[in-house]
N, C-alpha and C positions, 0 to 999 in steps of 0.2 A: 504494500500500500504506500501510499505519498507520505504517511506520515512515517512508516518504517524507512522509508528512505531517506527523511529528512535527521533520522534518529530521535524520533518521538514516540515515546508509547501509547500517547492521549492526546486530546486534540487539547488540555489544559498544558501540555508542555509547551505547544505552539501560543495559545490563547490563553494566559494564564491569571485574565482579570477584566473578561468579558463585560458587556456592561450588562444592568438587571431594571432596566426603561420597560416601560408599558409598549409593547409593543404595537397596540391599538391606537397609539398617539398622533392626532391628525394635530400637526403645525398650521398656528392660527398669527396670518400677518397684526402685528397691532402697531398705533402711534411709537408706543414708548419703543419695543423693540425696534422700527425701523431708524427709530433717532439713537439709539447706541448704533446699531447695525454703522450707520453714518459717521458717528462719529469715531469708532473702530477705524474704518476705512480712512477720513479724512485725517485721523491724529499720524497717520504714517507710522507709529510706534510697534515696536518686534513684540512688545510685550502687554499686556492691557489685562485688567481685572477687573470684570464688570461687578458691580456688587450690590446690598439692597438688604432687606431684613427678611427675615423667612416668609414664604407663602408669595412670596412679589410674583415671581415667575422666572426666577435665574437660568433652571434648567429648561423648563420651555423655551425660553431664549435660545440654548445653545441648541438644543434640536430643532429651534426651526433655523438657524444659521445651515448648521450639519443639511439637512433636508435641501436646503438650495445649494450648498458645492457640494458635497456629496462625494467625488472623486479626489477632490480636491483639501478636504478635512477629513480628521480623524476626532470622534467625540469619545473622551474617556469620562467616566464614572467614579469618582472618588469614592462616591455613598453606598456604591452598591446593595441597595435595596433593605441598607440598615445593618448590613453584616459588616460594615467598614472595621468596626471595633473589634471583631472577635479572631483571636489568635488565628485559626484557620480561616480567616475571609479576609486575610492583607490585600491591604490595597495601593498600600502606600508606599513600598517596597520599590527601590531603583530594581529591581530584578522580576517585577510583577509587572509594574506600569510602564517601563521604557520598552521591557520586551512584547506587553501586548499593544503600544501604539507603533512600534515598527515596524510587528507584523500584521496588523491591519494597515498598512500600508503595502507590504508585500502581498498580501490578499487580494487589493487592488493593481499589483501587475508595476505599483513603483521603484519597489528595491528590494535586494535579497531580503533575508527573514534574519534573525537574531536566534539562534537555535540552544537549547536549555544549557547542551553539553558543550558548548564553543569556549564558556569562561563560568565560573562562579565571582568573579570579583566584582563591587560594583563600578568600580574604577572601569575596568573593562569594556564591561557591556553599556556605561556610557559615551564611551568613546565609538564603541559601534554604534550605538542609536545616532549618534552625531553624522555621522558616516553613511547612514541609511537615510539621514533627513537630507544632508545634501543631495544623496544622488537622487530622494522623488524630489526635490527641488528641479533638477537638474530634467530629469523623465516630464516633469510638468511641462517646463517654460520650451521643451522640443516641441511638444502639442501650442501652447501660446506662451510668444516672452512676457505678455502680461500677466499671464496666472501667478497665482502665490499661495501656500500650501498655507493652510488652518491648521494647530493643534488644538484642540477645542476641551478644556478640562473641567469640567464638572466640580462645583464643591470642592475647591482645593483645604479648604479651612479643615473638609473632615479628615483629610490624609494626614496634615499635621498633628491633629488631635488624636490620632490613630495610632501615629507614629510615638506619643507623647504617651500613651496610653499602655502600648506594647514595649517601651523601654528601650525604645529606638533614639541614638541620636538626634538621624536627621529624616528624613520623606523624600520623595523623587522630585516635590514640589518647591523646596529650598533649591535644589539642583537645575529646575529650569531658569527661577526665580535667576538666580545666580550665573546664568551661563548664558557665553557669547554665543547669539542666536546670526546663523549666518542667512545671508542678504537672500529673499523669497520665501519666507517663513517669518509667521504670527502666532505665538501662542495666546490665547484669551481665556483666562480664567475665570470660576465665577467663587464666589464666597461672599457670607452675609457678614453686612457693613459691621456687628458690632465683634467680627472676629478677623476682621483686617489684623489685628497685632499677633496672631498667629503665623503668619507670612513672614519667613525672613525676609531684609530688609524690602519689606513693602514699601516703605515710603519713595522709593526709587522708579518704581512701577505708573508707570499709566492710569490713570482711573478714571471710571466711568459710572454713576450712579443711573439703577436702572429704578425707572417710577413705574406705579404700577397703573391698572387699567384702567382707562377713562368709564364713566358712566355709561354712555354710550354704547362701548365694546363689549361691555356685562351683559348691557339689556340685549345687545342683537345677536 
């Protein structure tokens, strides 16, 4: 099979932090969204955190972004479905989250895969995911030199707190936070306004406050 010859025994070796979204979720354009959407786009910025107090629509946000590029982004799930916290449902892991947003990029046909056995260190397999974001960078901008690749990350705030939780120094999310994001490539995070001090050094970061629904939008 593909994954025997990738040297996988599971398809959790390949995918090892799938996301756990409703998958009945119809993407609904609104005001407030299209005006982050806008101001993402216009701020030029590699890095941006959109953010807002629970219940706004953070992650609606990111899947109705995801839902229009599509080829183009990759949506990860920090929260996974409430299991963020528990020993076995890491999420927050450089060896869970760099490996499963590289290789849903490989899945779409843009760069090799990150495969379980290649390294344990997370030194490493950051250096590969670095590796694998330029060349779908590189795969994109051959189809258009205007395209530019979305990491699209979900609730970054529970990966910290997850990580803080399980006795972890640091999260994959300090590590993007931190890292020189090369030219064709956007990460946009979301987490709620009153756990922005969770973020290392957040105040560095881009921000974007997302408002929530007009009256209107509710009623129709």
């Amino acid at each position: 099979s593909v994954l025997s010859y990738l040297g996988c025994s599971c398809l959790n070796d390949l995918f090892p932090a799938r996301a756990c979204y409703d998958p009945s979720f119809d993407a609904i354009e609104t005001s407030s969204f299209t005006k982050a959407c806008e101001q993402i786009r216009d701020s030029r910025q590699k890095k941006v955190i959109v953010h807002a107090a629970g219940g706004i629509g953070k992650t609606a946000f990111l899947r109705w972004i995801h839902s229009k590029l599509m080829c183009r982004s990759v949506l990860y799930d920090c929260y996974g479905g409430g299991i963020y916290r528990a020993s076995n449902g890491a999420r927050h892991r450089v060896r869970d989250a760099l490996v499963e947003i590289a290789n849903e990029l490989y899945a779409k046909g843009l760069c090799l895969p990150i495969l379980k056995w290649q390294s344990t260190t997370a030194e490493a397999i950051c250096d590969m995911f670095w590796r694998r974001i330029s060349d779908a960078v590189k795969a994109l901008r051959c189809q258009d030199p205007a395209h530019c690749l979305y990491l699209l990350i979900d609730a970054a705030d529970n990966a910290n707190i997850a990580a803080y939780d399980n006795g972890d120094t640091t999260s994959f999310i300090d590590h993007l936070v931190k890292a020189d994001v090369p030219d064709g490539c956007r990460i946009v995070f979301t987490a709620r306004s009153e756990r922005l001090q969770f973020i290392a050094e957040v105040e560095d970061v881009f921000k974007i406050k997302l408002c929530g629904f007009k009256v209107e939008e509710v009623e129709s």
